[in-house]
C-alpha positions in Angstrom: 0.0 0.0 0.0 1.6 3.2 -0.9 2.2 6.2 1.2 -0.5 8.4 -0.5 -3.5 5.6 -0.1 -3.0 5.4 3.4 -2.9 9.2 4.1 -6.3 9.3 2.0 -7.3 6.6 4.4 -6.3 8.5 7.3 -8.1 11.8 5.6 -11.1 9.8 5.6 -11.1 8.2 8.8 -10.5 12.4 10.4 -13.6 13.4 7.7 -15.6 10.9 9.2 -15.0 11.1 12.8 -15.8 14.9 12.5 -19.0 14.1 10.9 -20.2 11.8 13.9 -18.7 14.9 16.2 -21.2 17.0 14.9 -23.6 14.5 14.8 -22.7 14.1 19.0 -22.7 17.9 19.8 -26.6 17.4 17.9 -27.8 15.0 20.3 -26.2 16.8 23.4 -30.1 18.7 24.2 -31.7 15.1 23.2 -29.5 12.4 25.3 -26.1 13.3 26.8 -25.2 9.6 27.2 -25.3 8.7 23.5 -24.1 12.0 22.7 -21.0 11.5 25.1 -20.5 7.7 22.9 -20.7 9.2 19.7 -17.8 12.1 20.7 -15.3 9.0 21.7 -16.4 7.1 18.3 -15.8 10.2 16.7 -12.5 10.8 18.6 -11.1 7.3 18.1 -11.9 6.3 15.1 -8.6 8.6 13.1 -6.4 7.4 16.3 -7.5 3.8 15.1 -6.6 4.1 11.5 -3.2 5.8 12.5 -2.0 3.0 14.5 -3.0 0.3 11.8 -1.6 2.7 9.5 1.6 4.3 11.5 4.0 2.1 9.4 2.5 3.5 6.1 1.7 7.1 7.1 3.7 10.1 5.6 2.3 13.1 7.8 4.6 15.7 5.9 2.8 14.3 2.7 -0.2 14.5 4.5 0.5 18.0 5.1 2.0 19.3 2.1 1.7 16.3 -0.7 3.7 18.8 -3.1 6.6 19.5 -1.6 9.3 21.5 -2.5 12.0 19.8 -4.8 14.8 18.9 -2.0 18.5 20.3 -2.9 20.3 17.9 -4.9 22.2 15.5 -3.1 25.3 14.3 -5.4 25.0 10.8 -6.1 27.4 8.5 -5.0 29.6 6.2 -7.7 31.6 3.5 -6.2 34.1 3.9 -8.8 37.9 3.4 -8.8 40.1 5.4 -10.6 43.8 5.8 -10.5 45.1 8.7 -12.1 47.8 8.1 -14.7 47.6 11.8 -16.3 48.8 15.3 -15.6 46.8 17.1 -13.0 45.8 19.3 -15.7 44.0 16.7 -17.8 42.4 15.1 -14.7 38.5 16.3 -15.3 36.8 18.0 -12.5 34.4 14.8 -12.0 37.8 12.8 -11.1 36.8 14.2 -7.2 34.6 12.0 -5.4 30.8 13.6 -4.9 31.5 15.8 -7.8 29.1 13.9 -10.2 27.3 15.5 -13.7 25.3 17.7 -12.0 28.0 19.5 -9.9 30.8 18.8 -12.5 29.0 20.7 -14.9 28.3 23.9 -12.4 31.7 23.9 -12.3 32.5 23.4 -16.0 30.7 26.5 -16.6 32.4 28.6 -14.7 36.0 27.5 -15.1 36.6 25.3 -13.1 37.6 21.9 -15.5 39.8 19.9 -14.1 41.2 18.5 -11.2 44.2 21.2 -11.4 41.9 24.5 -11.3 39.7 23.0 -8.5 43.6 22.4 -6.9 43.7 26.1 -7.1 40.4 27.2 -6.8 38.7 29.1 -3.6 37.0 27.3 -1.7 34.5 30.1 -1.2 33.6 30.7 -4.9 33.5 26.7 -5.5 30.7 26.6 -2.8 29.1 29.4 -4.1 29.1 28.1 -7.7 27.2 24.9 -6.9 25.6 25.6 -3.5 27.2 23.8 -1.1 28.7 24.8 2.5 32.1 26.0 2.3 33.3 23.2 4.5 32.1 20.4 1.1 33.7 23.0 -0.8 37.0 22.7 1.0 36.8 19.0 0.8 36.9 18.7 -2.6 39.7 20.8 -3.0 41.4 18.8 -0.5 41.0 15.6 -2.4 42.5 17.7 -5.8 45.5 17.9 -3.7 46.0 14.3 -3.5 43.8 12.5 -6.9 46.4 13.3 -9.1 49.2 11.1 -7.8 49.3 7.5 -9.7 49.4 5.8 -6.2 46.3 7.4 -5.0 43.1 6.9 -6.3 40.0 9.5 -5.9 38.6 6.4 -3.4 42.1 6.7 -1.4 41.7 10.8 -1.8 38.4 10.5 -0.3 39.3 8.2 2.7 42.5 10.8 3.4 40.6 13.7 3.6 37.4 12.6 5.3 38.7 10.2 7.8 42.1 11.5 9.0 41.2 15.5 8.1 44.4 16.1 6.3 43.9 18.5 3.6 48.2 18.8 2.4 50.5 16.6 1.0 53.0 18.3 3.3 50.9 16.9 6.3 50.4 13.0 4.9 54.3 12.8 4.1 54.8 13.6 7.9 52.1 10.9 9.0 52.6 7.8 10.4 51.5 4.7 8.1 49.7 2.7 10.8 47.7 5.5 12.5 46.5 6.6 9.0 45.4 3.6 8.3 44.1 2.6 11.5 41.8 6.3 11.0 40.8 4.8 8.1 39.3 1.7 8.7 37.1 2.8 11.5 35.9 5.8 9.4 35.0 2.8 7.0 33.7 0.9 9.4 31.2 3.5 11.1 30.2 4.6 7.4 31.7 7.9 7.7 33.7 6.7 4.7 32.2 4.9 1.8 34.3 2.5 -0.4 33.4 -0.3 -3.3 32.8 -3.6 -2.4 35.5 -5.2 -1.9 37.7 -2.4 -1.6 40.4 -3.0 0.8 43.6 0.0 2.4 46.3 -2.2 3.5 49.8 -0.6 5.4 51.7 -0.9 2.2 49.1 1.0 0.5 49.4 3.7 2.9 53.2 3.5 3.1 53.2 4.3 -0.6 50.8 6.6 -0.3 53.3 8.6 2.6 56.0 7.9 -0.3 54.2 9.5 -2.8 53.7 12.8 -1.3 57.3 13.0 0.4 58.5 13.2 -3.8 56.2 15.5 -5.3 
């Protein structure tokens, strides 16, 4: 049963118990007693159909059944990708949450790949596809890292939401088993999100630490 049958249901079940609440207020001069039963019929009857129906109930659709469009939420792609290019061929969408939708935003405006978003402000980037500045921030974090061939926009991800390090400079000074230790309960809670099967080891992370000490 879908969500909008059983608000109709409910909608009823209030129409009619109103309808037997006049009818009770009515029969208040003729017979208090019956007109007394008829107010709890008419009372119980929509708290009835709730509870049978509390499972299937959408009261904000049963308020407002046209709702505003929500603000898009960029889809996430468990995708794997491991840069092999120059920074400044890397397209924009080469950040993880930066889908179409956003990717295009930013297209129009300049930002096109992975090397202007490395350079971009944070405030303008936020501004350009409506995000907080702290999302906008992220991303440009994660530029910082994607490009490298040892790190892939999944590992950029992991880096920058699980241990909060933003620099190369400050993941060539951290220490391989902490990072990954950071890591795996960030994956674990769901703060980080990672394809099936997707697995940080310690020699990932060492060469990860490599990486960034030569660049």
């Amino acid at each position: 049963m879908s969500g909008l049958s059983s608000n109709r249901k409910f909608l009823i079940a209030v129409i009619i118990g109103a309808i037997i609440g006049v009818i009770s207020l009515l029969m208040w001069r003729v017979d208090q007693t019956i007109s007394l039963g008829l107010l709890a019929v008419a009372v119980g009857i929509p708290i009835v159909v709730y509870v049978m129906l509390e499972d299937e109930i959408d009261l904000e659709d049963l308020l407002d059944e046209e709702k505003a469009p929500e603000k898009h939420v960029e889809e996430y792609v468990p995708e794997v990708e491991e840069p092999t290019v120059a920074i400044s061929d890397l397209p924009i969408e080469t950040i993880e949450g930066i889908g179409e939708i956003y990717g295009k935003l930013l297209r129009d405006a300049g930002i096109i790949t992975v090397a202007d978003l490395n350079s971009a402000n944070a405030t303008k980037v936020a501004e350009i596809c409506d995000v907080n500045t702290e999302q906008a921030e992220r991303w440009i974090a994660m530029s910082h890292f994607a490009w490298l061939n040892e790190i892939s926009e999944e590992d950029a991800e992991a880096i920058v939401f699980a241990t909060g390090m933003t620099t190369l400079k400050e993941l060539s000074g951290a220490d391989a088993s902490d990072v990954l230790s950071t890591i795996e309960k960030s994956v674990k809670i769901g703060k980080v999100r990672v394809p099936e099967g997707y697995e940080f080891t310690l020699e990932k992370v060492k060469a990860w630490i490599s990486a960034a000490k030569k660049a």
